[in-house]
N, C-alpha and C positions, 0 to 999 in steps of 0.2 A: 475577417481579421487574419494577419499574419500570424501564426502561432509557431513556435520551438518550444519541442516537446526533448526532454534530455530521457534517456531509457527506454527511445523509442521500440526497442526490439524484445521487453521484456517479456511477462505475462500479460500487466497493463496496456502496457505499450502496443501490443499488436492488437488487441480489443477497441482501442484509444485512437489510433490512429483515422482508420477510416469510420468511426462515427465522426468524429472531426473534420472528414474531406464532404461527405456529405452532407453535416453542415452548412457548405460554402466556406469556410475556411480553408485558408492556402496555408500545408502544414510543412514543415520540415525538421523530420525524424533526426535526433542523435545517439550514434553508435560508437563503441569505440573497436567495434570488430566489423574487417572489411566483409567478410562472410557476411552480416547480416544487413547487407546494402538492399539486397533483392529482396527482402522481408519486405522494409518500409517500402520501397517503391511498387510492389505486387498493394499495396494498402492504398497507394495514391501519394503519399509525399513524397516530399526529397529529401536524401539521407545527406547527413554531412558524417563523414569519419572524423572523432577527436577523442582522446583521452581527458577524462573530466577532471586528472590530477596534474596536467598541460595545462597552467594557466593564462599562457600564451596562447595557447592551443583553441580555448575554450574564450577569451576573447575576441580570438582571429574570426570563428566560427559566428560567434552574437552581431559582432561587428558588421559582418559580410550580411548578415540573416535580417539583419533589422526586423527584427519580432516585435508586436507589437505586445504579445501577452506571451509569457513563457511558464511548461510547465515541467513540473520536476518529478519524474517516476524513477531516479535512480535507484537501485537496492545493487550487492550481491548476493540474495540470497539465494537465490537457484543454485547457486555453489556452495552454499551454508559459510562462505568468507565472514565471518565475524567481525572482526580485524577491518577489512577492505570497506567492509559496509558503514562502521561508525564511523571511516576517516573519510566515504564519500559527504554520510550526513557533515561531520565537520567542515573537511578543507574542499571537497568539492563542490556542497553548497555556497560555502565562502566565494568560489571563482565564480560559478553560475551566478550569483546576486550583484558583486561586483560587475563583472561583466553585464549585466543587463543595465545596471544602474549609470553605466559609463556611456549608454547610448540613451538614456532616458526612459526605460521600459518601465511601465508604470500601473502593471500585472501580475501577478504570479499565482501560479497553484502548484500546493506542494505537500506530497506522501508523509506522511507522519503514523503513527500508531494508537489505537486506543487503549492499549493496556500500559500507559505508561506512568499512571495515576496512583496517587497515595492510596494508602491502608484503607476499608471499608468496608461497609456490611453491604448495599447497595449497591446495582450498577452505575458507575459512574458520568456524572454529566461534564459538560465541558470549562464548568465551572471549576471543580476540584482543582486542586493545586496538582502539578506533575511529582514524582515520588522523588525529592531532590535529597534526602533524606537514605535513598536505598543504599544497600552494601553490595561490595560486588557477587559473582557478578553481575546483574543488575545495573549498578551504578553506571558501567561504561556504555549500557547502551541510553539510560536515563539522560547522562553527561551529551552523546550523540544528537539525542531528539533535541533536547534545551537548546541546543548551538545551533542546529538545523531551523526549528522555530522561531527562535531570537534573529536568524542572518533574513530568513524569511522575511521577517517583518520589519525589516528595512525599504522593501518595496510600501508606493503609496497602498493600491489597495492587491490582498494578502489574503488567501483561502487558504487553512493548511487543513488538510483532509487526514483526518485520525482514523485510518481505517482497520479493520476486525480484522481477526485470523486471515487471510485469504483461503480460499478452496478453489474448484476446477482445473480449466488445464493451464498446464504450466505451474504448475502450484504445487508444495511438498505434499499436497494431498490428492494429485490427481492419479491414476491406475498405476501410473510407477513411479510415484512420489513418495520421496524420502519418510516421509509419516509415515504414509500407505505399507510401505515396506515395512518400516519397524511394528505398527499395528499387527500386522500379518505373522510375524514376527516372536508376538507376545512380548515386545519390549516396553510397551507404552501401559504405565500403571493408571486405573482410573480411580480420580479422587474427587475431593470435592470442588475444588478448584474449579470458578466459573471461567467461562470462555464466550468474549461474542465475537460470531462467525460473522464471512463475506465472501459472496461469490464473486469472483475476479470481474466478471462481466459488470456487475452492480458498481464495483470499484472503479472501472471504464464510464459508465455513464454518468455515478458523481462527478468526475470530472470534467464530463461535457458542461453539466448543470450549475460549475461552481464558477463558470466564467461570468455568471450572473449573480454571484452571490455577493454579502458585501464582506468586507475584511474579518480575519477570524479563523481560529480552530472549531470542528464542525465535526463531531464524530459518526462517521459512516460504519457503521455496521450494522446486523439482520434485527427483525426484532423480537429476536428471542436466546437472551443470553443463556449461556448452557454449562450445567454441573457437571465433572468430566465421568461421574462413572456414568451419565444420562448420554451424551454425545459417545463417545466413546464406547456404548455397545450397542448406538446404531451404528454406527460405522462400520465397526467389527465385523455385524452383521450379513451389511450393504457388500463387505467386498471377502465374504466367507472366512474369515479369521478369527480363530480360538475365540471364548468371553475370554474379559481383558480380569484379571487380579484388580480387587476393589482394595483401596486404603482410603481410611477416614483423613479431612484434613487439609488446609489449602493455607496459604500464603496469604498476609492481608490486604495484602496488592490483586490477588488473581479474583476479582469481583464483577468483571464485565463490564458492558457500557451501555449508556443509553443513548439511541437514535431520535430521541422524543425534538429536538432543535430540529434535525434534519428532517424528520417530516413535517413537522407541524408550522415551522419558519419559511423554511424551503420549500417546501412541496416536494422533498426525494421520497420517492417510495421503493424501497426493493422488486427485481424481477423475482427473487428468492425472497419469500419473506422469512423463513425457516431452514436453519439448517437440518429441519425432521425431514422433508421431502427435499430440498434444496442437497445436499448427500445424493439421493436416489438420484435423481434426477441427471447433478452431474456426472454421476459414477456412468448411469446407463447412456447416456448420449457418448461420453471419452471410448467406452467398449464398442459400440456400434461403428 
């Protein structure tokens, strides 16, 4: 298949790509920085340069590309853009969907979050309702996913991939990642606030396997959601920084997710199934 892949050069993206070309799929990466041309094409695709907020831009691109399945790894979060990133989920998914819809693309897979679920005791399934309910700020990234998910599923058939914290590289948690640094730091308080993890890699392969799946939100994360003073002083640990300050007390939102759809439906299994060894692991491979 033809695939366009939009954030090809991200942390996913570079993971992403050439499981794709090996595949047998004919891919073509989009970037909106010319610097990262040589990325995608060292991978095997072809890179198109466009700004995803160019709705001309980003037509021009679909148009020429004729995809047959497109998929969606935009973020900025490597930059920590707040801002940049709820108005890709809005108005840049907006163009990516119009434009594909305009040539009859009748595919998509597309990044979403799994912590974006109402109050709970339980990690949450794919069932639960999203937290439409939150206060900011919260709300404007809740408001982000909803518009993202909704424009998604305009396409016939629609995988939107709710995936877990990210870790390894390229990720706020990999050896000099923004976490990493504040952990080291003693900025990062541990509470009880559940978290479920994802190794970036894991996050690359749901997406190979979702071009098989059928339409639908699908939460990709490890399988083993984690209380944050429990994560947070292996970590600490793992990369020689202070124990972390413990405070009782969590959010009724910060509850985790369950993976039990994705494996059991799917057949995804994590290469990490744990962020207890999944940490070690990526930490010592990023050092070497």
């Amino acid at each position: 298949m033809k695939i366009f892949v939009a954030g090809a050069a991200g942390a996913i993206g570079r993971l992403l790509l050439p499981k794709l070309v090996e595949a047998g799929h004919e891919v073509v990466g989009l970037t909106h920085k010319e610097e990262n041309r040589a990325i995608i094409e060292k991978c095997g695709a072809q890179a198109v340069i466009a700004d995803v907020f160019n709705r001309e831009a980003i037509f021009a691109s679909i148009r020429t590309v004729q995809p047959e399945v497109v998929i969606h790894q935009l973020t900025s979060l490597s930059q920590r853009n707040f801002s940049d990133n709820s108005r890709i989920r809005i108005e840049g998914t907006r163009n990516i969907v119009d434009a594909s819809l305009a040539i009859g693309v009748e595919q998509i897979i597309a990044q979403s979050i799994s912590w974006a679920y109402e109050a709970g005791e339980e990690p949450a399934t794919e069932e639960i309702p999203l937290d439409l309910m939150a206060s900011e700020p919260r709300k404007r990234t809740i408001e982000g996913i909803c518009s993202l998910e909704k424009t998604v599923a305009e396409i016939p058939n629609h995988v939107i991939l709710r995936y877990g914290m990210l870790y390894g590289q390229g990720t706020w948690y990999d050896t000099n990642g923004y976490m990493t640094e504040e952990i080291r730091q003693g900025r990062v308080t541990a509470t009880d606030a559940v978290v479920s993890f994802l190794h970036v890699e894991d996050a690359a392969n749901a997406a190979v396997l979702a071009l098989n799946w059928p339409s639908g939100p699908v939460n990709i994360v490890d399988n083993e959601p984690a209380k944050g003073w429990e994560w947070l002083s292996t970590y600490s640990e793992a990369i020689g920084a202070p124990t972390p300050i413990v405070q009782e007390g969590r959010a009724g939102w910060e509850r985790g997710a369950s993976n039990t759809k994705a494996r059991m439906d799917y057949g995804w299994s994590p290469l990490y199934p744990s962020w207890r060894s999944g940490f070690a692991r990526s930490l010592k491979v990023q050092i070497e």
